[in-house]
VEXDO-193765 format. One record per residue: x, y, z of N, C-alpha, C in turn. Coordinates in Angstrom, 3 decimals, padded with zeros to 6 digits, always signed. Example, Ala and Ser with C-alpha at 12.3 -4.5 7.8 and 13.67 -1.06 7.14 Angstrom:
! VEXDO-193765
REC	+013.190	-005.690	+007.800	+012.300	-004.500	+007.800	+013.200	-003.300	+007.800
REC	+012.850	-002.250	+007.080	+013.670	-001.060	+007.140	+012.900	+000.030	+007.870
This chain:
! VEXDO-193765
REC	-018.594	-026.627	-024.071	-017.205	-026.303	-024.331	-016.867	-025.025	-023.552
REC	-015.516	-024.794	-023.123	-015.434	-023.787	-021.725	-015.073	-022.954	-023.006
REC	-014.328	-021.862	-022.058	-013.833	-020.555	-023.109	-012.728	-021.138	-023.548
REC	-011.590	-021.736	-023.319	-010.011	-021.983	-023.733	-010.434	-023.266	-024.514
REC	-011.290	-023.902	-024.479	-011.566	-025.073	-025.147	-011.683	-023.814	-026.364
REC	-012.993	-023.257	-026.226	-013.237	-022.751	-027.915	-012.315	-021.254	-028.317
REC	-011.285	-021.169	-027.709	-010.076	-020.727	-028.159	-009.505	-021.053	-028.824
REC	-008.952	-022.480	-028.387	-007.879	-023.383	-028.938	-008.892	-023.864	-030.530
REC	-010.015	-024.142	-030.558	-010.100	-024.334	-031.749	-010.767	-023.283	-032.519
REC	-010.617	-021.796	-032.046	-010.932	-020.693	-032.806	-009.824	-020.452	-034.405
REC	-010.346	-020.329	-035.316	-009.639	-019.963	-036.467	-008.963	-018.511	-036.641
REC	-007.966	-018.414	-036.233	-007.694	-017.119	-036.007	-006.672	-016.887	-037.752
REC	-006.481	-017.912	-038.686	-005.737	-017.829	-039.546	-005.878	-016.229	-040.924
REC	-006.898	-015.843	-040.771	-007.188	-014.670	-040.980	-006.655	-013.177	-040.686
REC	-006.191	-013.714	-039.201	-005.150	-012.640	-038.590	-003.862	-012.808	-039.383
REC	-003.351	-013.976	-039.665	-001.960	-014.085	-039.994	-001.823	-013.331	-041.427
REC	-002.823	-014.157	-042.659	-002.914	-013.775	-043.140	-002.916	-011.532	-043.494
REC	-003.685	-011.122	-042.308	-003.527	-009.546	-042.556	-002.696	-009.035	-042.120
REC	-002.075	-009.461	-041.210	-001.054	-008.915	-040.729	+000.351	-009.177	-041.598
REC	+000.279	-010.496	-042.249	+001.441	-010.593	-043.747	+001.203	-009.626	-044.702
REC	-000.318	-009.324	-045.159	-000.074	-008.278	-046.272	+000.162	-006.628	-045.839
REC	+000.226	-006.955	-044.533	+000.793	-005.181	-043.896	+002.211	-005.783	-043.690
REC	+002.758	-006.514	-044.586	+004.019	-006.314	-044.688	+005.066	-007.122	-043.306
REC	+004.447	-007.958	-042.456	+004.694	-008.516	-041.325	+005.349	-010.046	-042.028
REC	+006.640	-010.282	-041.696	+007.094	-012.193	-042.259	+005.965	-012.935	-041.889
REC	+005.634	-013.708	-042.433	+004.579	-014.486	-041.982	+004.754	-015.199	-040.882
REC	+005.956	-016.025	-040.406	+006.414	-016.236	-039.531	+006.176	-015.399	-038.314
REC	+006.320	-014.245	-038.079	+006.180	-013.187	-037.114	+004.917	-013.160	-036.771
REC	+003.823	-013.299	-038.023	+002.747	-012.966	-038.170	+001.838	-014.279	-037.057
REC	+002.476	-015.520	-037.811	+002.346	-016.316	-036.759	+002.256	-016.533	-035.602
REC	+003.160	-016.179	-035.113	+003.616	-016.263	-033.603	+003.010	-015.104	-032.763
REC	+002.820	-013.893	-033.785	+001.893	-013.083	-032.754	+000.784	-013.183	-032.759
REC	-000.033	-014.020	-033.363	-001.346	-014.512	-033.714	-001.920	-015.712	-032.343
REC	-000.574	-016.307	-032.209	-000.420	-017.312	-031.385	-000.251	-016.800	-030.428
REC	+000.475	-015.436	-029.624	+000.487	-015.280	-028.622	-000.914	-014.646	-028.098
REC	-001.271	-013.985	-029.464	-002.603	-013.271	-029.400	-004.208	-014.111	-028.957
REC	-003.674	-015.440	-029.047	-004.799	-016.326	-028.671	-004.253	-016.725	-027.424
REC	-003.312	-017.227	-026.868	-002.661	-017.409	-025.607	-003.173	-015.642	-024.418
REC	-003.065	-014.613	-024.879	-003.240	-013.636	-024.171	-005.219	-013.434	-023.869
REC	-006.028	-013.930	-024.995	-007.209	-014.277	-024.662	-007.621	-015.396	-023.654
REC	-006.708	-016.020	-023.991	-007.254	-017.544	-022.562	-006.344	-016.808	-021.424
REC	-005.958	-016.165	-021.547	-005.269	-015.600	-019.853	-006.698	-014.407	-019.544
REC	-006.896	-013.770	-020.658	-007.850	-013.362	-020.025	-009.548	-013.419	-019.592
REC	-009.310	-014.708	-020.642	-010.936	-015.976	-019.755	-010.214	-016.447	-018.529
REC	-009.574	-016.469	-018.343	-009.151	-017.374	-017.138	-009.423	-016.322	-016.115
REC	-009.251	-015.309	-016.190	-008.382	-014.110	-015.056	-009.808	-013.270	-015.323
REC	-011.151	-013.155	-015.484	-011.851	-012.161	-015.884	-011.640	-010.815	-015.611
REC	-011.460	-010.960	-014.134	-011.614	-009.244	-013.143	-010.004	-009.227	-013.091
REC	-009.125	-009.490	-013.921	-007.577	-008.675	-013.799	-007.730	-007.661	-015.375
REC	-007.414	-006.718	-015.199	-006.918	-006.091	-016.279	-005.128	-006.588	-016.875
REC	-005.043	-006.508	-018.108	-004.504	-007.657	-018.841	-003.774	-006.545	-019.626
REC	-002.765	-006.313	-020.507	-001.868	-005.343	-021.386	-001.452	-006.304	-022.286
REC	-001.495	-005.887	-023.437	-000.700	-006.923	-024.580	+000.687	-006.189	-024.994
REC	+001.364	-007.216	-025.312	+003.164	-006.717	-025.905	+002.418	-005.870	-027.283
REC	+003.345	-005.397	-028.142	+002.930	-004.619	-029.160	+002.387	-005.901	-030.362
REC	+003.253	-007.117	-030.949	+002.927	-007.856	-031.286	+002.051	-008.666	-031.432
REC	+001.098	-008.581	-029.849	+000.004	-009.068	-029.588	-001.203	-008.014	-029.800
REC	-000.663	-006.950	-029.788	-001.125	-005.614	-030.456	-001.791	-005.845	-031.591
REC	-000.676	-005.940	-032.378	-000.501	-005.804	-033.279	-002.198	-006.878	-033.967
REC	-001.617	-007.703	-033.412	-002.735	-009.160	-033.939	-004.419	-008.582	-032.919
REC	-004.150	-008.084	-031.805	-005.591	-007.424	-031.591	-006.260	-006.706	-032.108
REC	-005.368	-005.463	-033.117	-005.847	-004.805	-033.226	-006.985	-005.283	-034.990
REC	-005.870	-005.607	-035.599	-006.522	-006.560	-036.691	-007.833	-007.459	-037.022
REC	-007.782	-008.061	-035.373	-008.950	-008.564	-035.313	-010.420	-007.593	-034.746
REC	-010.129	-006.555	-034.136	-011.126	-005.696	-034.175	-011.330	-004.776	-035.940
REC	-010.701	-004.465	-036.371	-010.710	-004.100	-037.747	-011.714	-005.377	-038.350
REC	-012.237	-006.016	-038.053	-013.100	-007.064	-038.494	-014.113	-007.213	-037.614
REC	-014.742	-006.330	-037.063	-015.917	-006.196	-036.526	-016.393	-007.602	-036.110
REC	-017.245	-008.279	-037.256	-017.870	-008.825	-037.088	-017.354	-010.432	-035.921
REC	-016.494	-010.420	-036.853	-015.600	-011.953	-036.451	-015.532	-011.266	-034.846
REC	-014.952	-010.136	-034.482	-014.544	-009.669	-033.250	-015.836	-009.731	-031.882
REC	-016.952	-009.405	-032.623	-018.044	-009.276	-031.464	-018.270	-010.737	-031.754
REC	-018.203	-011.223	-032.679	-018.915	-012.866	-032.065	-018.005	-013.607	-031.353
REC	-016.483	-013.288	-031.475	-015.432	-014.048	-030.543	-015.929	-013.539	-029.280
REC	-016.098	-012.298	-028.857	-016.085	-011.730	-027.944	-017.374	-011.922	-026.855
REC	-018.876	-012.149	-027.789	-019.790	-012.322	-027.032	-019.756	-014.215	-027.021
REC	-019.256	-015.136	-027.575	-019.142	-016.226	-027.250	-018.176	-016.653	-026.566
REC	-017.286	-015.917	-026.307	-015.949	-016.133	-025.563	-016.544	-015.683	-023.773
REC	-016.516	-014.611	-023.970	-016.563	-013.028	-022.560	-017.972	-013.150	-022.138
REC	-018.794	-013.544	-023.266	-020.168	-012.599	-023.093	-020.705	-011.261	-022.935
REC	-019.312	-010.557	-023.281	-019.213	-009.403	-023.836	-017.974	-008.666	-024.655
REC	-017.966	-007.537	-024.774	-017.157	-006.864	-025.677	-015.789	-006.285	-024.945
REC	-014.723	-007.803	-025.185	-013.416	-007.403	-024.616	-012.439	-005.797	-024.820
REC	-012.982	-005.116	-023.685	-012.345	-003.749	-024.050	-011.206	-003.156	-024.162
REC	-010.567	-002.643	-025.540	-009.233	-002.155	-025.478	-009.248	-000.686	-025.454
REC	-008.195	-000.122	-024.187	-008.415	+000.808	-023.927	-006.695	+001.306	-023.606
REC	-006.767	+002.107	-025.118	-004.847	+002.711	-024.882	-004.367	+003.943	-024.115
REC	-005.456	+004.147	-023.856	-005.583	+005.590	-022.722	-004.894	+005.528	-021.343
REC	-004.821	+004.066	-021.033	-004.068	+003.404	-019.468	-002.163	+003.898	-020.033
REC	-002.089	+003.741	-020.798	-000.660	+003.636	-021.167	+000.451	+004.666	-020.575
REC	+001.512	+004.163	-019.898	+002.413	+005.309	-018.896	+001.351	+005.330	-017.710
REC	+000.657	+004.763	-017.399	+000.094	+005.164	-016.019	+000.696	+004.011	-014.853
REC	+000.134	+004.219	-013.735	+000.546	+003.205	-012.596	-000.298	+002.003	-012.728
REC	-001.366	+002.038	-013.148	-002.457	+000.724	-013.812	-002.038	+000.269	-014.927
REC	-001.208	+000.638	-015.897	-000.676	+000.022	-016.719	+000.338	-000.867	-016.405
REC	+001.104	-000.254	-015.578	+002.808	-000.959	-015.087	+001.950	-002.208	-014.441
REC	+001.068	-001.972	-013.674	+000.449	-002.926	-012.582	-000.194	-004.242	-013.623
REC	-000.788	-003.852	-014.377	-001.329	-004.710	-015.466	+000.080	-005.259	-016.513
REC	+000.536	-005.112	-016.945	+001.904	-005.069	-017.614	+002.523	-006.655	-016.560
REC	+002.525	-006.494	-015.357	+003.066	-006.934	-014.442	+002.269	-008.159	-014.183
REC	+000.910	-008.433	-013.717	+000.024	-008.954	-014.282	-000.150	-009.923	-015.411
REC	+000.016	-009.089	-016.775	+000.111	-009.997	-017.812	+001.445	-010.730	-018.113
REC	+002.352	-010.754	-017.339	+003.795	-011.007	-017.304	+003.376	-012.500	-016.241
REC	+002.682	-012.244	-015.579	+002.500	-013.628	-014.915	+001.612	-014.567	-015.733
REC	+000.373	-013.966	-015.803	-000.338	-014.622	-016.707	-000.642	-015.716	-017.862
REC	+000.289	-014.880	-018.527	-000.182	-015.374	-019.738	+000.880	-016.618	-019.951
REC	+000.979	-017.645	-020.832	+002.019	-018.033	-021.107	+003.098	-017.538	-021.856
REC	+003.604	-016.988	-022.522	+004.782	-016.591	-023.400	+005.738	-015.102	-021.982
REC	+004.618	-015.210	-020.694	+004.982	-014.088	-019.823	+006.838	-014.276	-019.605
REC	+007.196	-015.174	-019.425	+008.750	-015.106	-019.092	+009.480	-014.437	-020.395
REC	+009.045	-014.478	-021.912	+009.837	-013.901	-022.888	+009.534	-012.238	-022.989
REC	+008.152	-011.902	-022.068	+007.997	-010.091	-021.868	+009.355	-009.795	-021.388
REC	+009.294	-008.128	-021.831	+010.900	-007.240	-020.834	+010.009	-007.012	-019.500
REC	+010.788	-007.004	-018.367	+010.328	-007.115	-017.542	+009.476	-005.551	-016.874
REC	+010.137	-004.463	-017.637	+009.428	-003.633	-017.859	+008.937	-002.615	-019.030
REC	+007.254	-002.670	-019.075	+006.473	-002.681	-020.172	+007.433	-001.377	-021.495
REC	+008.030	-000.634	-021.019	+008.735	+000.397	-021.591	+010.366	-000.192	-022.248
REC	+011.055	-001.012	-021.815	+012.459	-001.468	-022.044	+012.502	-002.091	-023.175
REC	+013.620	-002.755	-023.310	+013.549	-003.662	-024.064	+014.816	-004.862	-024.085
REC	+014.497	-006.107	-024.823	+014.531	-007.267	-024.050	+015.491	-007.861	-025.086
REC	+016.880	-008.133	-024.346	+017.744	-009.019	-025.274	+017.556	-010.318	-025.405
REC	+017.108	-010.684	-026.215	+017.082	-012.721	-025.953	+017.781	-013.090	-027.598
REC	+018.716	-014.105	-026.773	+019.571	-014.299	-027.502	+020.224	-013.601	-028.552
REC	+020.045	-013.795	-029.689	+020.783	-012.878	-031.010	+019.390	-011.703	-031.618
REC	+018.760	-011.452	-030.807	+017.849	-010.269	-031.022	+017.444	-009.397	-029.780
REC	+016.926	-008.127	-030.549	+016.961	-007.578	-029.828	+015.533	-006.789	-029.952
REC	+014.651	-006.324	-028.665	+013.296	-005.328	-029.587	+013.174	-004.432	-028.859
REC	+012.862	-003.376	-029.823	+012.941	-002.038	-028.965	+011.212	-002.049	-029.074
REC	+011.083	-001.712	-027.835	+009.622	-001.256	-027.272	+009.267	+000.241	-027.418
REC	+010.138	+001.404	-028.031	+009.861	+002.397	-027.810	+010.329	+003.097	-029.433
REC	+009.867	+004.039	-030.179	+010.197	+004.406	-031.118	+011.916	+004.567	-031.750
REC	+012.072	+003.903	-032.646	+013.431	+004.591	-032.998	+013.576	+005.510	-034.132
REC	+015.071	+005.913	-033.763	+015.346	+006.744	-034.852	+015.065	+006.676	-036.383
REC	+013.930	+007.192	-036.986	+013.577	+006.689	-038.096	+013.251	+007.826	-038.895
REC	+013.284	+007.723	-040.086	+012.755	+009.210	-041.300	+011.982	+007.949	-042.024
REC	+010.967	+008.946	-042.442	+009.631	+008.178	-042.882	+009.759	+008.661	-044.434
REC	+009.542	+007.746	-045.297	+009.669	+007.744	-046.893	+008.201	+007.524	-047.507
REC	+007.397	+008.031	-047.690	+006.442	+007.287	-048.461	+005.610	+006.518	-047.459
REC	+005.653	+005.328	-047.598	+004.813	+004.197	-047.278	+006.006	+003.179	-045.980
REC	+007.350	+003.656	-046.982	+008.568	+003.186	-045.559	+008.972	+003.847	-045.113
REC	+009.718	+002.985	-043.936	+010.372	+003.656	-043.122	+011.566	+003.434	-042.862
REC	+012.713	+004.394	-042.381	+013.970	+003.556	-042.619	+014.680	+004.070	-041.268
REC	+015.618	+003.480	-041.017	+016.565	+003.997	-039.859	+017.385	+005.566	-040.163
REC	+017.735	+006.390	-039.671	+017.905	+007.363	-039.997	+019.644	+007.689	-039.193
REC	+019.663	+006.790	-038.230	+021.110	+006.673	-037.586	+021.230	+005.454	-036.983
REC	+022.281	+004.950	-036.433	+022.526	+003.711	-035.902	+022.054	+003.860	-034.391
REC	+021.393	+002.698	-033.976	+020.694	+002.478	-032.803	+021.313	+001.636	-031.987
REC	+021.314	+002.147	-030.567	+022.090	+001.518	-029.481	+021.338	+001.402	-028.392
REC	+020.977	-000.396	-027.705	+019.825	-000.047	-027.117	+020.491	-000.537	-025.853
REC	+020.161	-000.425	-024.495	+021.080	-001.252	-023.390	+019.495	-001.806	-023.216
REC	+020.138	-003.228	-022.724	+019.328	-004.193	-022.323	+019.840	-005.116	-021.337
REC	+019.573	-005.358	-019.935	+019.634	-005.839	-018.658	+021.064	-005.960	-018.694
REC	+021.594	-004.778	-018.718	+023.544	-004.590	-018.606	+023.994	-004.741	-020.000
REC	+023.721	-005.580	-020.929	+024.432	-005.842	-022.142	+023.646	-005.319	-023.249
REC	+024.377	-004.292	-023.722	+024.408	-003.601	-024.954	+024.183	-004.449	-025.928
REC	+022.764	-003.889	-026.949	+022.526	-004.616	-028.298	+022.518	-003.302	-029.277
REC	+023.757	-003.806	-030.395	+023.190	-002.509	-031.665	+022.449	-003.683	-032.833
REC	+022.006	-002.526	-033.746	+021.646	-002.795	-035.040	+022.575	-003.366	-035.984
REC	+022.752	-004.124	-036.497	+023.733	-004.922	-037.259	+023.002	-005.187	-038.441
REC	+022.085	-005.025	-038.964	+021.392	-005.007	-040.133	+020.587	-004.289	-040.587
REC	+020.051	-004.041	-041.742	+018.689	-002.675	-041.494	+017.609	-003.887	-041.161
REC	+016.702	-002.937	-040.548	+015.779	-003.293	-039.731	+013.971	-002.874	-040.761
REC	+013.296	-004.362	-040.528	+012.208	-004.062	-040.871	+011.468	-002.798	-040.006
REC	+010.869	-001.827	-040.327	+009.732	-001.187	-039.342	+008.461	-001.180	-040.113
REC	+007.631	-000.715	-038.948	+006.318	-000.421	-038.956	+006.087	+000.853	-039.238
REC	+005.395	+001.271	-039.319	+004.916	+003.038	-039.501	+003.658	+002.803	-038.268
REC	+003.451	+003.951	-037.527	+002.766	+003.781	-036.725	+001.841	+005.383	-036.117
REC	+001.327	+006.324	-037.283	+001.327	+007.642	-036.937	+002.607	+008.477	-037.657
REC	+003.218	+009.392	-036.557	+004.122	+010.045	-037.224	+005.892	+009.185	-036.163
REC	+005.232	+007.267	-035.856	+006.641	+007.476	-035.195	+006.706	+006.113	-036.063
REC	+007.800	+005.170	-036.376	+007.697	+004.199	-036.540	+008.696	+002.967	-035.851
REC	+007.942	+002.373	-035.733	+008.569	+000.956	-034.680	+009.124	-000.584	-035.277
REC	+009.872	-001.037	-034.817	+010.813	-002.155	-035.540	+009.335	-003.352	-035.314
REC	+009.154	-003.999	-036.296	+008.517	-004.644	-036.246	+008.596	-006.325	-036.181
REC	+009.940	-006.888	-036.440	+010.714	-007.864	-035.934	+012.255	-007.755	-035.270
REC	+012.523	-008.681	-034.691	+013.763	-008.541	-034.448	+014.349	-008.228	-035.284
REC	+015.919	-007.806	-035.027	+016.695	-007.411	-035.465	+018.387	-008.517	-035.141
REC	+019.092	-008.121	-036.088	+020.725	-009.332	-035.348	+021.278	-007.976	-034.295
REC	+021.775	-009.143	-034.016	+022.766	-008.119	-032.796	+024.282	-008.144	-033.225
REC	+025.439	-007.252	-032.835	+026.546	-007.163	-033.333	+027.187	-007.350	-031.709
């Protein structure tokens, strides 16, 4: 069985699952789980390219290293070794280049913003790639002023409150949002 063969029937339902009880729709949870296995067969396919994940796919990587175990055996039966994540590239010229890269790559690459920093209107949503205005409560987080993001000429605001993430001391929208 090649590597994308034992991708496609890797059980990744574990991810969905943790990433719902950190508060993620399950739905969301889904789909970044799914892109998160789609961004592994781009990078069996592609060995010697360095590869960048959207935050979402992040999101679902990072989860699955938080599980050690499951992680080195995907990794040494997949790679034959220990797929390295390394956030230290980030804002550099190897990032944009990789960013660019995984934009071809992978499949879901046409729904990336076309650059790794922006952010990307599709259809009635909108995602900001970069921290917003937020005051941190406790355990939530909330919008703290109304957000106005430009996206490839056409302006998207916030039209609803917005789920976030907490992420350190910044916190990030963690699904779309409606657009007004």
């Amino acid at each position: 069985m090649d590597a994308v063969e034992k991708l496609t029937n890797l059980d990744l339902r574990f991810i969905v699952d943790q990433l719902a009880q950190q508060g993620i729709e399950r739905e969301r949870a889904t789909q970044a789980t799914e892109k998160y296995r789609l961004f592994l067969m781009a990078a069996a396919r592609n060995p010697p390219t360095p590869l960048v994940p959207t935050k979402e796919v992040d999101a679902a990587w990072h989860t699955h290293m938080l599980n050690p175990l499951r992680y080195v055996t995907m990794c040494q039966e997949i790679f034959g070794h220990i797929l390295d994540h390394d956030p230290t590239v980030y804002g550099t010229e190897a990032y944009e280049r990789a960013w660019t890269e995984t934009r071809a790559l992978v499949a879901y690459g046409a729904e990336m913003p076309e650059s790794p920093y922006g952010v990307k209107a599709d259809g009635a949503a909108c995602y900001l790639s970069q921290p917003a205005a937020v005051k941190a409560e406790g355990a939530a987080c909330y919008l703290s002023r109304p957000v106005a993001v430009q996206a490839e000429g056409a302006a998207c605001y916030l039209s609803q409150p917005a789920a976030v993430q907490a992420q350190g001391a910044a916190c990030y929208l963690s699904r779309p949002v409606g657009t007004a």
